[in-house]
Structures are given as C-alpha cells and as structure tokens.
C-alpha positions as CSV (number, residue, x, y, z in Angstrom):
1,X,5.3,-95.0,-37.9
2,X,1.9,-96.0,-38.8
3,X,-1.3,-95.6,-37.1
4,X,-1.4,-99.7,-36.6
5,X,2.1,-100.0,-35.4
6,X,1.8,-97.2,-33.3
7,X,-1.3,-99.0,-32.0
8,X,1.0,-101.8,-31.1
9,X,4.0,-100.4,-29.5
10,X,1.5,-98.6,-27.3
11,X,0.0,-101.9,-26.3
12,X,3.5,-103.0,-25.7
13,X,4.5,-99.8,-23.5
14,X,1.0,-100.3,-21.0
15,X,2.5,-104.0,-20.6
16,X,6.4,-102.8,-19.8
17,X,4.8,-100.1,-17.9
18,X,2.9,-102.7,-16.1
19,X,5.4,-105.3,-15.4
20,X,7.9,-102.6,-14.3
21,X,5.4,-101.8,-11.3
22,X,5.1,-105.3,-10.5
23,X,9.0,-106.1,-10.1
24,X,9.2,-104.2,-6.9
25,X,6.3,-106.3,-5.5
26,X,8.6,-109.1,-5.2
27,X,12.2,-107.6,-4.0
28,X,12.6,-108.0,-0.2
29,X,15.7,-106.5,2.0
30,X,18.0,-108.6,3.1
31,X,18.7,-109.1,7.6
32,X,21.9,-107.4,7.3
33,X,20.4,-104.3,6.7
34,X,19.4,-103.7,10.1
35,X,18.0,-100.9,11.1
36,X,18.6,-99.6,7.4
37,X,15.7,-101.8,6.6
38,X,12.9,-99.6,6.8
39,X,14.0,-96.7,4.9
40,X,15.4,-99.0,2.9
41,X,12.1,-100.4,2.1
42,X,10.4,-97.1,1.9
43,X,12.5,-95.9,-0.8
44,X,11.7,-98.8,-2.3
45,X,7.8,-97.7,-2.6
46,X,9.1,-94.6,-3.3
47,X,10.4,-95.0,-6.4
48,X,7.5,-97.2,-7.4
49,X,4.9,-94.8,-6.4
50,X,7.0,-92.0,-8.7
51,X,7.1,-94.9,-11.3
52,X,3.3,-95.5,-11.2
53,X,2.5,-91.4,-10.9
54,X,4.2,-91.2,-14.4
55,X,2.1,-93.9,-16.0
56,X,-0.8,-92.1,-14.7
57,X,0.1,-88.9,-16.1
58,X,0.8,-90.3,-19.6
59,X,-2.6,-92.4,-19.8
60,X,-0.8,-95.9,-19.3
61,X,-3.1,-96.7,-16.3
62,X,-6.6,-98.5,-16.0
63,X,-8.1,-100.9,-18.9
64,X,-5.9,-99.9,-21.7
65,X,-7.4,-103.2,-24.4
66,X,-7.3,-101.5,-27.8
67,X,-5.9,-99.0,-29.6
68,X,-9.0,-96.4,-29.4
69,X,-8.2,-96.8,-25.5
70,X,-4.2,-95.1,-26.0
71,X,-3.2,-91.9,-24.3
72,X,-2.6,-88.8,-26.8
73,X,1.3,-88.6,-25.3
74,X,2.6,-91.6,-27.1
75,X,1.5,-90.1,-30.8
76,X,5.2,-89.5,-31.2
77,X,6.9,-92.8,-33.0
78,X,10.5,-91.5,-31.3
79,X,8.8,-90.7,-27.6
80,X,7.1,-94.2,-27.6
81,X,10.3,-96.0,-28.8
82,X,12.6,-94.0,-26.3
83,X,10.2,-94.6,-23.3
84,X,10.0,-98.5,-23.6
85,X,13.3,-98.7,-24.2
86,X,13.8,-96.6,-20.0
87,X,11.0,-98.8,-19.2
88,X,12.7,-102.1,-20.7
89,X,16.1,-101.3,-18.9
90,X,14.1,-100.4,-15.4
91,X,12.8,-104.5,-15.8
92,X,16.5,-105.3,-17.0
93,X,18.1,-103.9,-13.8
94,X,15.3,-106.1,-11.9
95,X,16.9,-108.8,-13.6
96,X,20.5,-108.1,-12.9
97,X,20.2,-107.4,-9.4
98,X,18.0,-111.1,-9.4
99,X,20.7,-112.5,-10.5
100,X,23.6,-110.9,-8.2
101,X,20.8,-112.7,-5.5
102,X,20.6,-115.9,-6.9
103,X,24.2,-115.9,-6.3
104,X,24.7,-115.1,-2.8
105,X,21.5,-117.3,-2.2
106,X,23.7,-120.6,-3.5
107,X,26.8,-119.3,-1.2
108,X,24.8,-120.0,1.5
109,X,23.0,-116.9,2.5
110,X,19.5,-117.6,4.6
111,X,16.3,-117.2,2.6
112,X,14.7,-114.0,3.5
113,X,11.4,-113.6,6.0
114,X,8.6,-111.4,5.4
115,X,9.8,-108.3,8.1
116,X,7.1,-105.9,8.1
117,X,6.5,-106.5,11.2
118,X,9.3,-104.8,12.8
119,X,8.5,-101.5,11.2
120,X,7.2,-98.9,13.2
121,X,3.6,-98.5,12.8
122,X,4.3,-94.5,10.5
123,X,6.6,-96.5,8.4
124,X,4.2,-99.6,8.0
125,X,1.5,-96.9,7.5
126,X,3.3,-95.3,4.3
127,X,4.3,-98.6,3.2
128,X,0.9,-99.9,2.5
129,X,-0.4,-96.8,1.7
130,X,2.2,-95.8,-1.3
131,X,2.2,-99.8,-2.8
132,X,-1.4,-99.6,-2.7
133,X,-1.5,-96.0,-4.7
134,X,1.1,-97.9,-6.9
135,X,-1.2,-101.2,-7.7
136,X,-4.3,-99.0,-8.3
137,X,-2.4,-97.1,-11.0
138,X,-1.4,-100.6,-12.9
139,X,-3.6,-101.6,-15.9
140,X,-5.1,-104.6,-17.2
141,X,-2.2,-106.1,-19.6
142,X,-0.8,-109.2,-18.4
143,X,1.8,-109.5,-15.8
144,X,5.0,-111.8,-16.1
145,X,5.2,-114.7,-13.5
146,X,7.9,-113.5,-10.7
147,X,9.5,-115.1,-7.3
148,X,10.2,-113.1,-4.2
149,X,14.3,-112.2,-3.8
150,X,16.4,-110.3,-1.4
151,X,18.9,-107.4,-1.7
152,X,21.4,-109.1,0.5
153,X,23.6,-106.3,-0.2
154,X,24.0,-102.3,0.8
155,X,25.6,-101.3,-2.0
156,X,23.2,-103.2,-5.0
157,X,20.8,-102.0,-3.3
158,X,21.8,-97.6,-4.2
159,X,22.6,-98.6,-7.2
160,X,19.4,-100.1,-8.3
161,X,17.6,-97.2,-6.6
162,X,19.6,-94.8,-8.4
163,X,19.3,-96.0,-11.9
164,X,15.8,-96.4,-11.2
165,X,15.3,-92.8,-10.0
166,X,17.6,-92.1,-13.1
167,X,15.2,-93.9,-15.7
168,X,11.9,-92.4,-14.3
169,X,13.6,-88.8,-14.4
170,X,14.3,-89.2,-17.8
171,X,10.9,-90.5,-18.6
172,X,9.5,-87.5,-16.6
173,X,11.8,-85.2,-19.0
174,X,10.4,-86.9,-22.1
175,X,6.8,-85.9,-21.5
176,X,7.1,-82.5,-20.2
177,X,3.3,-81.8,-20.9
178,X,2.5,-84.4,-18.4
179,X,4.2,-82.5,-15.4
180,X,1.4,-80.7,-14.4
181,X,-1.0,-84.1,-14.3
182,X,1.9,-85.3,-12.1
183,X,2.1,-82.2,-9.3
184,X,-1.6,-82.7,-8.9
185,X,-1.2,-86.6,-8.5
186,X,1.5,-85.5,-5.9
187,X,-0.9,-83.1,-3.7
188,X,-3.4,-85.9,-3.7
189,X,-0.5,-88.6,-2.3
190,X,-0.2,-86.1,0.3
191,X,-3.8,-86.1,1.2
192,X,-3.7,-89.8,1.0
193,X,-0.6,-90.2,3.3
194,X,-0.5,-87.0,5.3
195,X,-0.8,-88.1,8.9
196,X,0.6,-85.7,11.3
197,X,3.3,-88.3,12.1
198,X,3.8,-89.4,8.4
199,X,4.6,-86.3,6.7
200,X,8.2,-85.9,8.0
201,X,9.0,-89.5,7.4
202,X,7.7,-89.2,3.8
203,X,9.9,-86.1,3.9
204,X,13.1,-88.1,4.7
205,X,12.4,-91.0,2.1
206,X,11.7,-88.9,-1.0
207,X,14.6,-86.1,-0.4
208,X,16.6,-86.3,-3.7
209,X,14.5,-89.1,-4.9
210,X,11.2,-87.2,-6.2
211,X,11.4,-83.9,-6.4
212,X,7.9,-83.1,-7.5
213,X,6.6,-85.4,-4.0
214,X,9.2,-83.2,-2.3
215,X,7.5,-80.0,-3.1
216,X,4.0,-80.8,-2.6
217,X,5.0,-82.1,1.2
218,X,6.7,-79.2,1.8
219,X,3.4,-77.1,0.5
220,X,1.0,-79.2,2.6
221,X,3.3,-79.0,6.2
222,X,3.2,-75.2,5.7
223,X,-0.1,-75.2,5.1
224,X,-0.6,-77.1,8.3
225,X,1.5,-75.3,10.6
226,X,-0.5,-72.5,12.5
227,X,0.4,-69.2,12.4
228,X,-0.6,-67.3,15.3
229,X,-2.3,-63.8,15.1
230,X,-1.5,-61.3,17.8
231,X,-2.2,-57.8,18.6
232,X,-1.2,-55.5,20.5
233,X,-3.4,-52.3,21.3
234,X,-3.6,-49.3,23.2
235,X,-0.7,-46.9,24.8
236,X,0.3,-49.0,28.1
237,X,1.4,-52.6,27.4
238,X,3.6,-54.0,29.8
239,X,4.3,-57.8,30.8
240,X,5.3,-60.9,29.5
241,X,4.5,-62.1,26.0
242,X,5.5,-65.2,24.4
243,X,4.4,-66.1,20.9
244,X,6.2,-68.0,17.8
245,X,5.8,-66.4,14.3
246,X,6.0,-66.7,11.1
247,X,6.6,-64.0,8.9
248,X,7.6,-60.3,9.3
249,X,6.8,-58.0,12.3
250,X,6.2,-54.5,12.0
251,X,5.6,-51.3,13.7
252,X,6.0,-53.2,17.1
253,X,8.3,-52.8,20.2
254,X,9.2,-55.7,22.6
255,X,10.1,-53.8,25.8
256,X,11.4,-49.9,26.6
257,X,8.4,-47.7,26.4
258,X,5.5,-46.9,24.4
C-alpha cells in the first residue's frame, strides 16, 4: 500500500477506533436484570476500558489530524486492514444487538431509566472511574450521532460481551509489540481504581474477560497485603503466639521444648 493510502486507512482506523468506544456510552441494561445489573454494567466498562487500553497502546488515542500524527504499528498495509475490519464488526454487533432492541421496544417493553443509582457506591465508584479512563483515551475524529438502548435480554447480552472480548483479543494478538505499553496502562488502572474496597470487585468483573487487568490486580493486592515479621529469640520461649504468614517457615518449633 502506498504511503498516502496508508495515510488514509489510518485516519479511518482512529475514527472506527473512536466510534467503537463511543457505542458502549449509549447501551443501558434492561429492569429484568435485577440484581444482575451491576455486574452486568461493570463488564460493560470492562470491556470498554480493555477496548480503549488497546487504542492507547497502538497510538490511536489523543489528536490524531494528519498523517505525520499516525502511530508506527499501523505501517503494515495487512495489520491496518485486519484491525478495522475487528474494529468495524465490534460497531456491527452494536448494531445488531440495536436492532434485536428496537424490536422488543415495539412489543411493548418499557423504555429504560437511567439506574445508577441503585449501585452500590464500589460499584458506582469503578463505573465512573473505568468510562472516564475510557473517554480520555478517545481522539479527536468525529463521532457518529447515537440514541440510548437497552439490553432487555440476558442472553444478548453474553453474547455481545463475548464477541467483544473475542474481537479486542484478537486485536491484542495482532500487535504483539504493544503488550508491554498495555501491562503498564494496566498497573496504572490499578492505581487509578484501587480502593481497598474496589480491588476485589474489579477482581470479579474482569476474571476471564482481561487477562492482562487480571494480573496486574492480582500483583497490586499482594503488594498490599502485610506480611508480618516475627522472631523468635533466646533458649526459653513459652506461651501463646498467634501470627498469620506468608511464605515458608524455617528452623522454628511451635511447642515441645527448646
């Protein structure tokens, strides 16, 4: 491909990229969810904030207006093709499940309230906090005009989240060389999110979802978790100890004699 046309389907990429983000602005979960709503939702944001940390690590975020502004990865013609086309099918199965919407919305089905406000206050945390990670990491290439719909149903609901998780992981697999950008973009989503209380929930919503996010909580809750430091001296120790640990012990007795 030439330099010009690879100038243009870069252009093109920043503004699927872009748009792809945006779709999950605008899907809400249906009532009859139930209490499935907010981890419903915050798998949602999940796989948007894994979305968004791959455009970062490939140079599709920030002011992207000309061709000296385009990211190194997409000098390969057959990388930049394959990724819009994973990025094109992530906006077409926005569109499908729209549509499966639109049709339980004309069977009658009640138009959908904003519901944040029954989350609990960890889970409203990591919402904003992972759709406002998600928004800074968007560029400046225009967005398509969208109106709010509901997943009224359970099982459209996996199914987008798992061809979504599908399509990023292949993206992820396409630009190996980024990986690294992306496990640092992870430890600082920690560090943006890690509450005490938010940690384990964050836990729970990524498991089989982002492995990368996965490891880097795991990392930082170790990290956090004190390890206590005892010792034990001299010939005659007697009494009652009680201690947790992590690790190995060695060369030490817990009752008998010394």
């Amino acid at each position: 491909m030439e330099p010009a046309a690879l100038a243009v389907g870069g252009l093109a990429i920043a503004g699927l990229f872009n748009n792809a983000i945006d779709c999950f602005e605008y899907v809400q979960i249906g009532r009859n969810f139930g209490q499935r709503y907010q981890i419903g939702l915050l798998k949602l944001d999940g796989a948007r904030l894994r979305l968004s940390r791959w455009g970062q690590s490939v140079g599709l975020s920030g002011e992207l207006e000309d061709e000296q502004s385009l990211p190194q990865a997409f000098e390969s013609a057959h990388d930049l093709n394959k990724a819009e086309q994973m990025l094109g099918q992530i906006l077409d199965l926005f569109a499908d499940a729209e549509s499966i919407s639109a049709k339980f919305k004309t069977r009658g089905g009640r138009a959908e309230q904003d519901l944040l406000t029954d989350l609990e206050p960890a889970a409203l945390s990591l919402h904003n906090k992972m759709r406002d990670l998600s928004i800074k990491r968007q560029n400046q290439t225009p967005l398509r005009q969208k109106a709010k719909w509901a997943l009224y149903e359970e099982k459209h609901y996996k199914r987008l989240i798992e061809d979504i998780t599908s399509l990023v992981s292949d993206l992820t697999e396409l630009f190996p060389a980024a990986e690294a950008s992306q496990k640092q973009l992870c430890k600082a989503e920690v560090a943006e999110m890690g509450a005490k209380e938010n940690l384990p929930m964050l836990g729970a919503v990524v498991k089989s979802q982002d492995k990368l996010l996965e490891e880097a909580i795991v990392e930082a809750v170790n990290q956090k978790t004190p390890v206590p430091n005892i010792t034990f001296s001299g010939s005659r120790n007697s009494g009652f100890q009680l201690a947790t640990n992590a690790g190995t012990i060695s060369n030490l007795r817990w009752g008998g004699t010394a």
